[in-house]
ZAMARGU-4260 file (C-alpha; in steps of 0.2 Angstrom, whole numbers, plus 5000, padded with zeros to 4 digits):
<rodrens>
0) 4298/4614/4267 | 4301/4594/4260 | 4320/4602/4256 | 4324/4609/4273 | 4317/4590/4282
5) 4330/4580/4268 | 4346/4595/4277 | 4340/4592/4291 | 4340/4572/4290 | 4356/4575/4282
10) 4363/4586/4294 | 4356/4570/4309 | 4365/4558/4299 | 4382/4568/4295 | 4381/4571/4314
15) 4382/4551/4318 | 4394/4549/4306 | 4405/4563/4310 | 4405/4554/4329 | 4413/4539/4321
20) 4406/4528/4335 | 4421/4514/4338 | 4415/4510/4357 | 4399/4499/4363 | 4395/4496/4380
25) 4381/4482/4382 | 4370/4483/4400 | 4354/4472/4391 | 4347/4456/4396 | 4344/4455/4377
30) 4355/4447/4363 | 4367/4461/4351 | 4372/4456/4337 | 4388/4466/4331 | 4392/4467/4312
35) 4403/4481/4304 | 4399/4490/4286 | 4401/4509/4278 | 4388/4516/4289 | 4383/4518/4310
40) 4366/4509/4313 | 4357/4503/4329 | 4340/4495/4325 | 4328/4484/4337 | 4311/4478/4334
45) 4305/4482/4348 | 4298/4500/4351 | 4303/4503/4371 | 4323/4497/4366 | 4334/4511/4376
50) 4351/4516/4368 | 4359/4530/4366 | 4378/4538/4360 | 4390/4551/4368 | 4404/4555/4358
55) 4412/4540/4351 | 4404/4526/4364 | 4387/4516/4361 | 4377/4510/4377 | 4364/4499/4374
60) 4353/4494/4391 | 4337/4487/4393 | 4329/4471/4389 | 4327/4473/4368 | 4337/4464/4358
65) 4347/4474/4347 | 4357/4473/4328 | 4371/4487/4327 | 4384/4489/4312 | 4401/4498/4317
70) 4411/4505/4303 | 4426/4499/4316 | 4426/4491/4334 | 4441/4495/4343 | 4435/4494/4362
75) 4418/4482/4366 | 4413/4482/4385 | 4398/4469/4391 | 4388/4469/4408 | 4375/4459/4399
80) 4366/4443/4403 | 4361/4442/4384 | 4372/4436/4371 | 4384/4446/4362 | 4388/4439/4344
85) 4395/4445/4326 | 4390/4442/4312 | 4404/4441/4296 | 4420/4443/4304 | 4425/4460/4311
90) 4441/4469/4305 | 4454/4484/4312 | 4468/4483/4320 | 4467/4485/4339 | 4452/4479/4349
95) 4453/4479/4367 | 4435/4467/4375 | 4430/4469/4392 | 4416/4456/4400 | 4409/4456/4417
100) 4393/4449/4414 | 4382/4432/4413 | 4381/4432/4396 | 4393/4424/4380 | 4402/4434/4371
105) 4405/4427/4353 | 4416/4436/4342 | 4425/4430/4325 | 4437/4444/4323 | 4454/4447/4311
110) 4463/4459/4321 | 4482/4461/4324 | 4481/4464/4342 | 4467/4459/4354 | 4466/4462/4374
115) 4454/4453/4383 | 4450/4456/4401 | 4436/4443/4406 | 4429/4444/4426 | 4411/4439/4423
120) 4402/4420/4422 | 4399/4420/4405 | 4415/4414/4392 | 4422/4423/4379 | 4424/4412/4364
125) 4437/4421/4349 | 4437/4413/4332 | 4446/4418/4315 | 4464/4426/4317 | 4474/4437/4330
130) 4492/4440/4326 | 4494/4443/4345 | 4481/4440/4358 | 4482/4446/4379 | 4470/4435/4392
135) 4470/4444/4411 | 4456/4433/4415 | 4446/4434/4434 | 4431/4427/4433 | 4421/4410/4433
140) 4420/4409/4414 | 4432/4403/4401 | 4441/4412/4387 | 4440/4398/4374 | 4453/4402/4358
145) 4447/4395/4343 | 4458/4404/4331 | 4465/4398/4315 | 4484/4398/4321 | 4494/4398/4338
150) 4493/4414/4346 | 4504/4421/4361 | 4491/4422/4377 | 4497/4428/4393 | 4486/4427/4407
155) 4485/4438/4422 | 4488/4422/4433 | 4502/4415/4422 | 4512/4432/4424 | 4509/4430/4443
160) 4516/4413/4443 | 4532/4421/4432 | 4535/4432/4445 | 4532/4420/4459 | 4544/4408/4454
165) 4555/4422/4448 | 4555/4429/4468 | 4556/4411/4474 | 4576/4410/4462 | 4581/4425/4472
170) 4577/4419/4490 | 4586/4404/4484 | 4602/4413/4478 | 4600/4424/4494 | 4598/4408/4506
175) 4615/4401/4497 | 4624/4417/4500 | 4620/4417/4518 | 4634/4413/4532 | 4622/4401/4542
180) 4636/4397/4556 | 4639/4417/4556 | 4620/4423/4556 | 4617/4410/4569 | 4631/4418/4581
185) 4626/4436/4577 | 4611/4430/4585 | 4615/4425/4597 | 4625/4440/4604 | 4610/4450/4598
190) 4600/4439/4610 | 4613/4442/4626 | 4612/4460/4621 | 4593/4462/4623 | 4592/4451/4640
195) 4603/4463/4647 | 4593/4478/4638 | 4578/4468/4645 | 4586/4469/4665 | 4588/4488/4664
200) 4572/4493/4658 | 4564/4481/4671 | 4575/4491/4684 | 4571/4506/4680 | 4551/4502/4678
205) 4553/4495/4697 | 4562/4514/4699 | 4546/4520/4690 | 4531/4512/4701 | 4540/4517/4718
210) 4540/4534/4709 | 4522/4534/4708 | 4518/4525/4723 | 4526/4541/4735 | 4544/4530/4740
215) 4561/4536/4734 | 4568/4525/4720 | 4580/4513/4724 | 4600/4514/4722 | 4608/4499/4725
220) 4626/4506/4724 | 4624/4521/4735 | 4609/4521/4748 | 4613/4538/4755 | 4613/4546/4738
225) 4596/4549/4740 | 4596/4557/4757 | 4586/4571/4760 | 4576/4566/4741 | 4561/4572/4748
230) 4566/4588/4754 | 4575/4594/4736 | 4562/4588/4726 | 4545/4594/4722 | 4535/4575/4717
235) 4527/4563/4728 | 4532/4561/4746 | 4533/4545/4755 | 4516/4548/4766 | 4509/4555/4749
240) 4495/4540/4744 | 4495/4535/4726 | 4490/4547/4716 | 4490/4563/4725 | 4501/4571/4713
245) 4499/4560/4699 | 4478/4557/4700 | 4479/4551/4680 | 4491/4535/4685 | 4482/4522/4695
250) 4495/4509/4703 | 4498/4494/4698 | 4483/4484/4693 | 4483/4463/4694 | 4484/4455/4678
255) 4468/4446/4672 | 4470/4427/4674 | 4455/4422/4664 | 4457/4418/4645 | 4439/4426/4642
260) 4441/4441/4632 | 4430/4458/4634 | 4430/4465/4616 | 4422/4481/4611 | 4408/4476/4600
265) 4392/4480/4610 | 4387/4496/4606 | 4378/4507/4591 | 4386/4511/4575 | 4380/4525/4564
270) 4389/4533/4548 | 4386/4535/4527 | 4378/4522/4518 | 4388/4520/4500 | 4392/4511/4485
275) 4405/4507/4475 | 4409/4494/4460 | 4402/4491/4442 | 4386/4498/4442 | 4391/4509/4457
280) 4380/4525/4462 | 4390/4537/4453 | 4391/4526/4435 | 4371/4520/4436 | 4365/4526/4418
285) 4351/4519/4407 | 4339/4504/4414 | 4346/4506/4435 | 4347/4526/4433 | 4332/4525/4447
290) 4346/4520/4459 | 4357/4534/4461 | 4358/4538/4480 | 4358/4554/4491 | 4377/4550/4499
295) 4373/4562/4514 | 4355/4556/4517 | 4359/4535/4515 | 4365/4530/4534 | 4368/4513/4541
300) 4365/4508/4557 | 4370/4493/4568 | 4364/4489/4585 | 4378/4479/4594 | 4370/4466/4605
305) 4380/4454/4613 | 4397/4448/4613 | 4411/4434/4618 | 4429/4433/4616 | 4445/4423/4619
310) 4461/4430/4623 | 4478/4426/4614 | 4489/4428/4630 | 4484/4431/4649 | 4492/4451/4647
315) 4473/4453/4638 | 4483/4462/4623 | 4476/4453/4609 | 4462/4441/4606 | 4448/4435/4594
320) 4430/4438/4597 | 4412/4434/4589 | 4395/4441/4594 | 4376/4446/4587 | 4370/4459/4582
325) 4356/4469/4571 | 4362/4481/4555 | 4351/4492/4547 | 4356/4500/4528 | 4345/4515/4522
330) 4348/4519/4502 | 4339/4536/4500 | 4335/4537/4481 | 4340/4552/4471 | 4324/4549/4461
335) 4306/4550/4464 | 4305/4533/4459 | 4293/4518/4468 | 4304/4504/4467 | 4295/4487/4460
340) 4301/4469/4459 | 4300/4465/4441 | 4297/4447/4434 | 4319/4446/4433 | 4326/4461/4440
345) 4321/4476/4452 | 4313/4490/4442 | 4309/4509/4447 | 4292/4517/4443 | 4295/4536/4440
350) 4281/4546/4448 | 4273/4560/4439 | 4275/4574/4453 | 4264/4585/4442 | 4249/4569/4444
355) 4252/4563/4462 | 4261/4580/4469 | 4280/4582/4476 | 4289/4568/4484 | 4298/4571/4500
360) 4310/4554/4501 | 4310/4538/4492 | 4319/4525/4499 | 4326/4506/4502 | 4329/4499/4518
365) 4337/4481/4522 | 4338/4475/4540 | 4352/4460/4543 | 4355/4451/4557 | 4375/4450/4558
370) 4388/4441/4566 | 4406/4447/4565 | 4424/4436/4567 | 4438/4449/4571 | 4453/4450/4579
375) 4458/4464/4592 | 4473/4471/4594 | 4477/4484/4612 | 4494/4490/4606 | 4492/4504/4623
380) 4479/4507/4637 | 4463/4512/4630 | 4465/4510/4613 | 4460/4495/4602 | 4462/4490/4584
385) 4449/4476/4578 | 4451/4469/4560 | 4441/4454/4552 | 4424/4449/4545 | 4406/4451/4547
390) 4393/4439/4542 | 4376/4442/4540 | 4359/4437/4535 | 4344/4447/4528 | 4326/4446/4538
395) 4320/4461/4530 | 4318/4472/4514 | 4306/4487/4512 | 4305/4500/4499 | 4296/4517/4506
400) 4291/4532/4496 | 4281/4548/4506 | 4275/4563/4499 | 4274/4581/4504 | 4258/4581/4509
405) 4263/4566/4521 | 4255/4552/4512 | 4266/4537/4514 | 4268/4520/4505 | 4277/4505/4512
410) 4280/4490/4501 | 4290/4474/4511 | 4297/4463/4496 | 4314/4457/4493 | 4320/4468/4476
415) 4331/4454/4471 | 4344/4461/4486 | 4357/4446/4492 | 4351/4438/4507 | 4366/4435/4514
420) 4381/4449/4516 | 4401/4448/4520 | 4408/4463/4526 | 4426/4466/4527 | 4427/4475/4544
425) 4439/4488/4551 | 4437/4493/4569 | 4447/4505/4581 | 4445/4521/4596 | 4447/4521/4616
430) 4438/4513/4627 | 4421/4521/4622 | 4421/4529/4607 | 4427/4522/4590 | 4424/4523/4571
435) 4423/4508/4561 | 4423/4504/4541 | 4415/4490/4532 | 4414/4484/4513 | 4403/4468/4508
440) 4412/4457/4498 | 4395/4449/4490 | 4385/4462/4476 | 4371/4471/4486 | 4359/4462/4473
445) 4358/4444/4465 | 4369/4441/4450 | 4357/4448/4433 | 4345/4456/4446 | 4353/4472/4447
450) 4369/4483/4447 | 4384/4474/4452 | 4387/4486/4465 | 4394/4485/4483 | 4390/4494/4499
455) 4402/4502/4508 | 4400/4508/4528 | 4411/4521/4538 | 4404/4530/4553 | 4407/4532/4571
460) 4403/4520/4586 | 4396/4522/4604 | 4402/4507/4612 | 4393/4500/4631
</rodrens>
């Protein structure tokens, strides 16, 4: 018996080995501290720490603190609030370190090649040597370079510059190459050319409404051309009133002389509830794995209240418009889970079904009042294109979680959600129907609260 425990303690630990784990991923609002020696080892003194490995990657989440020794590091990915630090100086050849999070990252590394792609708050600090090092940085945080000689860095934002000023030389040379005195002719005749493109079509739109207003179209070269027109031809007659044989064309309609704008805004919206980004739906493992959504049974609503717009022209065919209104987000848990407010970030309490029976739905619910500023474009009769921004503020967040045997709970808390909301908003349909898309540019939860996740809305409208 004691021999088959040591093969099978053997077996485990040629198993880990045989991974060769060269990839940790960090979602802890603990410290990890990274050394590298002969053997894979994860150690924590605390007895609820949560980590676990999937073929060659390390995810470490949770609030523990953790110690791990890599034989080699070649890809290192942080979400965390905690610290992540080294201890000795890590060695390989490639390492490619991606930070999103609040927390440092401090590494002392002696690598040839190192790419570091930083879009969190927290900085990245490298010490020791680098023969070439790559910055793409997007966040608030700095990238501090404390190696022990010059390194080659190129930023994200320095290459955009390069090619900036590189497209700004060729408008130059292209402006220099120009014929200025010959363009500025070629225009003109291109002008004289549409004015008189500009008299037919008038002309013939005259010909047009006489059409459908039951008189015979005018011929100023030859009246009698048209003689006996009504008689050889099988459209509207001169007694005919407007739109007897045309009943969908109405005649001509006054231009609106007001400035006032009548945008298509008031109504309801309903569609799919969604989210997308780090920490999204689809990824959530580990500490927010409570928060995987049903796509199909998470809506959002919006109950388009009142509205008031100014028009860009008198012809009513763009303008810009703001209003009120109320927006309802459903996220319908995956989990049977009661969701809890935790001293720093939202939490999920499993429910033993076997203890307290089957639950039906679990859910969170947040109600905004909202504001949009969007611009609406009529490029025909009946149809609109709208495109711009809603703001909006949080009044109400509610988690709910009922039972089979319809036994409900109903918690009113603010689970750490962003009170405030800015949707990128895309609008369009007829007259009254539409669909509309939106995606908040804010995180649906405070920074280090939750999953860095943002909501995205699609669905159809009813507009009044």
């Amino acid at each position: 018996m004691k021999k088959l425990f040591l093969f099978a303690i053997a077996l485990f630990t040629v198993s880990i080995a045989s991974a060769q784990i060269n990839t940790v991923v960090v979602n802890t609002r603990g410290d990890v501290l990274l050394r590298q020696g002969p053997q894979f080892s994860v150690y924590s003194d605390e007895a609820k720490a949560k980590w676990n490995t999937q073929d060659s990657v390390l995810y470490l989440y949770g609030n523990s603190d953790f110690e791990v020794t890599v034989e080699v590091l070649g890809y290192l990915e942080s979400y965390s609030s905690g610290d992540v630090l080294t201890q000795g100086t890590l060695r390989a050849d490639n390492l490619v370190v991606r930070s999103s999070g609040s927390g440092d990252v401090l590494l002392n590394l002696d690598y040839d090649w190192v790419l570091v792609q930083h879009s969190g708050s927290g900085d990245v600090i490298l010490q020791g040597h680098c023969d070439q090092l790559q910055v793409e940085k997007m966040g608030s945080g700095d990238v501090i370079n404390n190696m022990d000689r010059e390194t080659h860095v190129v930023s994200r934002l320095d290459g955009l510059s390069e090619l900036m000023a590189e497209l700004g030389r060729n408008l130059e040379q292209l402006a220099d190459s120009v014929d200025w005195d010959q363009f500025e002719r070629d225009m003109e005749r291109w002008g004289k050319s549409m004015e008189e493109w500009g008299r037919h079509m008038e002309e013939w739109g005259e010909d047009f409404e006489r059409r459908m207003e039951g008189r015979a179209p005018r011929d100023r070269q030859d009246r009698n051309h048209h003689e006996g027109w009504n008689q050889k031809h099988f459209g509207p007659q001169p007694k005919d009133k407007p739109g007897d044989h045309f009943p969908g064309v109405k005649p001509n309609v006054p231009q609106p002389r007001t400035l006032l704008f009548d945008p298509h805004w008031c109504g309801v919206d309903a569609g799919l509830n969604m989210l997308f980004g780090p920490g999204s739906s689809a990824d959530f493992e580990g500490e927010y794995a409570f928060l995987q959504l049903k796509p199909l049974k998470s809506w959002n609503f919006n109950f388009n209240i009142a509205d008031v717009g100014i028009a860009f022209n008198r012809n009513h065919i763009a303008g810009l418009y703001t209003g009120i209104g109320l927006g309802w987000n459903n996220y319908s848990l995956n989990h049977p889970v009661r969701l809890v407010k935790g001293a720093q970030h939202i939490e999920g309490d499993w429910v033993d079904e076997n203890v307290e029976g089957p639950v039906r739905k679990s859910k969170l619910g947040v109600l905004y009042v909202q504001a949009p500023l969007m611009i609406e474009v009529r490029p025909t009769r009946g149809l609109f294109i709208a495109a711009g921004v809603t703001g909006g503020l949080r009044i109400d967040t509610w988690s709910k979680i009922k039972f089979e045997d319809k036994h409900k709970e109903k918690v009113h808390s603010d689970y750490y959600v962003n009170p405030l909301k800015l949707d990128a908003t895309l609008r369009a349909g007829g007259n009254d129907m539409g669909f509309y898309a939106s995606f908040n540019l804010l995180p649906l939860f405070e920074e280090t609260c939750g999953p860095t996740s943002h909501t995205f809305n699609v669905g159809f409208s009813l507009l009044f």
